[in-house]
C-alpha positions, -999 to +999 in steps of 0.1 A: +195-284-552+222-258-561+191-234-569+173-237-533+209-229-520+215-202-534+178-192-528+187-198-490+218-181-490+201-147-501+166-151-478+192-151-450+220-127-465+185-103-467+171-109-430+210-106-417+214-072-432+175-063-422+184-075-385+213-054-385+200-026-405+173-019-374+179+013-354+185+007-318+180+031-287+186+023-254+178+048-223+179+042-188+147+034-171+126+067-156+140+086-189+125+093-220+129+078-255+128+096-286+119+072-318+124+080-353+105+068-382+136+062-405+137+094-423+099+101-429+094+137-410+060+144-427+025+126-436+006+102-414+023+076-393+008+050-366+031+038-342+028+002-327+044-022-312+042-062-300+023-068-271+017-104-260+028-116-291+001-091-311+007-063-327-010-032-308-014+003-326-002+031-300-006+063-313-013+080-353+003+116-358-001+136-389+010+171-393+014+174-355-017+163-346-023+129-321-046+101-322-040+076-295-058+041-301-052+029-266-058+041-230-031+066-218-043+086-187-008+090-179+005+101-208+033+077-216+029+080-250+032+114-273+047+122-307+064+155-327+059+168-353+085+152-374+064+122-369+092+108-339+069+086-306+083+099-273+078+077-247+083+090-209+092+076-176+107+044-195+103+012-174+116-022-182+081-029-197+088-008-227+117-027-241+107-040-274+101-036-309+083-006-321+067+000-357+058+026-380+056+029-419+072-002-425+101+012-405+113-011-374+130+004-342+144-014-314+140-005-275+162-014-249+158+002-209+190+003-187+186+003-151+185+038-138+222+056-134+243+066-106+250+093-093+287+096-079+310+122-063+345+122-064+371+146-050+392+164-077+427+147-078+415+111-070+416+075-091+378+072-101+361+034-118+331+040-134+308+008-134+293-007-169+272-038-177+285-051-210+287-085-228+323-081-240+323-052-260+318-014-250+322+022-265+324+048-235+311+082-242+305+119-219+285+144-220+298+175-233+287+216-243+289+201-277+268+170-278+281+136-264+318+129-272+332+093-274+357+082-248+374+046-260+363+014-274+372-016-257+367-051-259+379-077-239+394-064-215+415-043-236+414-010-256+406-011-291+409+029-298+406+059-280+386+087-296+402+118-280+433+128-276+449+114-240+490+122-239+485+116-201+468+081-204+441+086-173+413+067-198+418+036-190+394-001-183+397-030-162+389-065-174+349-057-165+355-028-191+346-005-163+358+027-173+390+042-150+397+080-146+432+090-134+431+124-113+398+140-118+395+176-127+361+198-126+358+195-163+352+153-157+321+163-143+289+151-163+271+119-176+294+091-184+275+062-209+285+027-217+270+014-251+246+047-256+229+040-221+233+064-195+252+050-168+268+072-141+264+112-134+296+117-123+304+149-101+337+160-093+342+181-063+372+212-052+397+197-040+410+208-002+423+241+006+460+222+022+465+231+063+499+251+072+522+234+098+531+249+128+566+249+120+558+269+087+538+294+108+566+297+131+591+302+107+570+333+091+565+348+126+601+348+130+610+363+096+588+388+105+599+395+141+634+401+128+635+438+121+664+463+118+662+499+118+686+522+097+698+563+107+677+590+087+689+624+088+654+646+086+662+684+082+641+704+101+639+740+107+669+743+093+681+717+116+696+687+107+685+657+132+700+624+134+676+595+143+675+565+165+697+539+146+678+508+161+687+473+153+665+442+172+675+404+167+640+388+181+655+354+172+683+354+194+665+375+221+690+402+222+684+436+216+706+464+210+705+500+207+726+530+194+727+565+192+746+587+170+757+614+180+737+605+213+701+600+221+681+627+214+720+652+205+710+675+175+733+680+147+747+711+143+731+737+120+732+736+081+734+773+078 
């Protein structure tokens, strides 16, 4: 009795950590999936998968050279030379199990993502699809950069640096954005699956008030003019000392010695 226990208690310990051990990729649907034999990258592989409850043989590659064993006029299916089975224009029909050299990888197809555009400076809520639990993630130059985990309703860690707090999530786990910049631009995904391509516009340029333009005018309106002695011909000539007060409407005017009066001479 003890011995079929313990003979039970490993057979499921072993398909537990097999279950878990299996890769999983998940794209949105009308993208393209890339899957990986484990680590083989060389030999001859066949790719399958279950189809109607039978196993189906897709494809055999070896060296970089294809062998399809079923009908593909559209070319859904195609491999690489490190023995990986591309699959294009995903559809909800390709969500499965897929096989090759003993090695299991699981499919799962999104619907297709968003596209939204924001104006820089605004709130943004990015929409996810989860069952309770969600890692949030961004495109970046460098490769895809995690967000924050939550789970929920509540985050569990954030993964990059946020002194201002604007990563936030509601209880959906929907992803919140406080003041978008420029650099917020890109593809946002929830769990690995593309979700939203998120494009963040300029801002703006703000309109001037009339009173500000007013104000300018009059600052500018306001001039005053100084006396400058200009020696010509060895005469010395006394300017127009001018001052004009636009604001007030008043304007005033005098002469020294007297309009147009010479100085005398500097020799």
């Amino acid at each position: 009795m003890e011995l079929n226990l313990l003979l039970c208690l490993l057979l499921y310990g072993h398909l537990y950590i097999t279950y878990c051990d299996i890769p999983h990729v998940s794209q949105a649907e009308g993208s393209r999936a890339i899957l990986r034999c484990g680590n083989l990258a060389n030999g001859t592989v066949t790719w399958s998968r279950d189809i109607n409850e039978q196993r189906v043989d897709i494809l055999t590659t070896h060296n970089g050279e294809t062998t399809k064993h079923i009908a593909d006029p559209d070319r859904h299916y195609d491999s690489r030379k490190d023995q990986a089975l591309i699959i294009f224009r995903l559809s909800q029909s390709d969500v499965g199990r897929y096989y090759c050299s003993g090695a299991t990888v699981k499919l799962t197809v999104s619907p297709p993502f968003i596209s939204q555009s924001e104006t820089e400076g605004r709130d943004v809520i990015l929409p996810c699809i989860n069952e309770g639990k969600v890692i949030w993630s961004q495109d970046t130059d460098g490769g895809r950069s995690d967000i924050l985990s939550a789970e929920n309703g509540e985050i569990t860690q954030k993964h990059r640096p946020d002194p201002e707090n604007r990563y936030s999530v509601v209880s959906s786990l929907s992803l919140i954005i406080k003041s978008v910049s420029l650099s917020d631009s890109g593809i946002y995904y929830c769990n690995s699956a593309p979700v939203v391509n998120l494009t963040v516009n300029p801002a703006p340029l703000k309109a001037v008030s009339s009173d500000a333009l007013l104000t300018t005018a009059s600052s500018l309106l306001h001039t005053e003019y100084t006396t400058t002695p200009t020696v010509a011909a060895g005469r010395v000539i006394l300017h127009q000392n001018r001052q004009t007060d636009w604001t007030a409407g008043k304007e005033a005017a005098q002469l020294s010695p007297s309009d147009g009066e010479e100085g005398p001479s500097s020799q």
